[in-house]
C-alpha positions as CSV (number, residue, x, y, z in Angstrom):
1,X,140.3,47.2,-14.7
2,X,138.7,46.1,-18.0
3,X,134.8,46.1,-18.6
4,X,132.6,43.1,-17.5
5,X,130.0,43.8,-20.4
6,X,131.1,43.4,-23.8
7,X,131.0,46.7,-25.9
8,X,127.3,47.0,-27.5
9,X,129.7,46.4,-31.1
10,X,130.8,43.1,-29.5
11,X,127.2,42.2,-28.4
12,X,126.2,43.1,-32.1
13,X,128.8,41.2,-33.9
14,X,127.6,37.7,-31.5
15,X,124.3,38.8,-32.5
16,X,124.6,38.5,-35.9
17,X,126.9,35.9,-35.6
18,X,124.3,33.8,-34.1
19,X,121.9,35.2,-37.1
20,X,124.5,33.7,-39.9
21,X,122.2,30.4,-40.7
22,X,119.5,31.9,-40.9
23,X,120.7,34.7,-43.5
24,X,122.5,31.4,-45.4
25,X,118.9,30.3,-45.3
26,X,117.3,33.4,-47.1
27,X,116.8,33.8,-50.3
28,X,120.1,35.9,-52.6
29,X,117.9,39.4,-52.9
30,X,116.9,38.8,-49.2
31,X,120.4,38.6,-47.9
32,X,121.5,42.3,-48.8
33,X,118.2,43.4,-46.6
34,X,119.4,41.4,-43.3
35,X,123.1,42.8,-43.9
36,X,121.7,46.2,-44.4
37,X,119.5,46.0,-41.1
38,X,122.8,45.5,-39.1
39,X,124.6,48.3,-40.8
40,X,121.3,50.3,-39.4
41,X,122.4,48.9,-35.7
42,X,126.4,49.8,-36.1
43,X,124.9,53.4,-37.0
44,X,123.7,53.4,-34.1
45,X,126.3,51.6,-31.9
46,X,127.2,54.4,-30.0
47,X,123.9,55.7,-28.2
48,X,123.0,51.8,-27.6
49,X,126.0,51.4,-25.8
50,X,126.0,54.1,-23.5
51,X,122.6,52.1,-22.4
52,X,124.8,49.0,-21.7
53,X,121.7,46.9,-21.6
54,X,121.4,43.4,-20.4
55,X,119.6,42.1,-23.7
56,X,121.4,44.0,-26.6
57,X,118.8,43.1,-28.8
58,X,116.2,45.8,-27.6
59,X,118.8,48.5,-28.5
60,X,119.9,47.3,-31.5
61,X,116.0,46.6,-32.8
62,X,115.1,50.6,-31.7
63,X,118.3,50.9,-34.0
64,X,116.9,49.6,-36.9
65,X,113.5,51.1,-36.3
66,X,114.8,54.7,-35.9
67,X,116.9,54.3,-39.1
68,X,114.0,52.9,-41.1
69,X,111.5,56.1,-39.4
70,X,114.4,58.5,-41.0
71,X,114.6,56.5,-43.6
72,X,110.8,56.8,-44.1
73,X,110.3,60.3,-43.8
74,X,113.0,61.5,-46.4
75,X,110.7,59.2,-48.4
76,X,108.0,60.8,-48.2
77,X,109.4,64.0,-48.4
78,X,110.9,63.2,-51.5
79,X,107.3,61.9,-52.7
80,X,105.9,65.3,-51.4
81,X,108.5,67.3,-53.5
82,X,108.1,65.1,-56.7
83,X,104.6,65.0,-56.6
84,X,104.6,69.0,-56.0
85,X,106.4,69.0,-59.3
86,X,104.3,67.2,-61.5
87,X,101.0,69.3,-60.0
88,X,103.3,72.4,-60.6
89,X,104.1,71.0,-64.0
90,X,101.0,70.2,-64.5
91,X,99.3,73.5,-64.4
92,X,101.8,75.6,-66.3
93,X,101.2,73.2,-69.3
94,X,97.0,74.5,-68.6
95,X,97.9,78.0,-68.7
96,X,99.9,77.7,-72.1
């Protein structure tokens, strides 16, 4: 017997399917960001669909936010590092 729910994947891809005016509508630079925000959801496709929600859009938004939370925090670790640098940098050019 086959599945009654569509994969989370196959829920995605109508998703964004749906979503394809819309990106049409937004502006060349803008486009990249939508495409990338679904990328985000495939990398997750896997832990939404063992959720097989009824409204695949709550997964796949949780998706997006926990890649843009990771995405966040190497940012600011990189920020800490660089800016550790420069302070670093900063006071052996004093000492000299």
């Amino acid at each position: 017997m086959g599945r009654t729910n569509p994969t989370f994947r196959d829920a995605l891809r109508a998703i964004e399917e749906r979503w394809q005016d819309y990106r049409r509508a937004l502006r060349n630079r803008d486009q990249p960001y939508f495409d990338q925000l679904f990328g985000y959801a495939r990398e997750h496709a896997d832990a939404a669909g063992l959720l097989n929600h009824s409204t695949p859009h709550l997964p796949a938004l949780l998706s997006i936010d926990l890649e843009q939370e990771r995405r966040l925090d190497e940012h600011d670790e990189r920020l800490t590092e660089l800016e550790a640098t420069l302070t670093d940098g900063g006071a052996t050019d004093r000492e000299e």
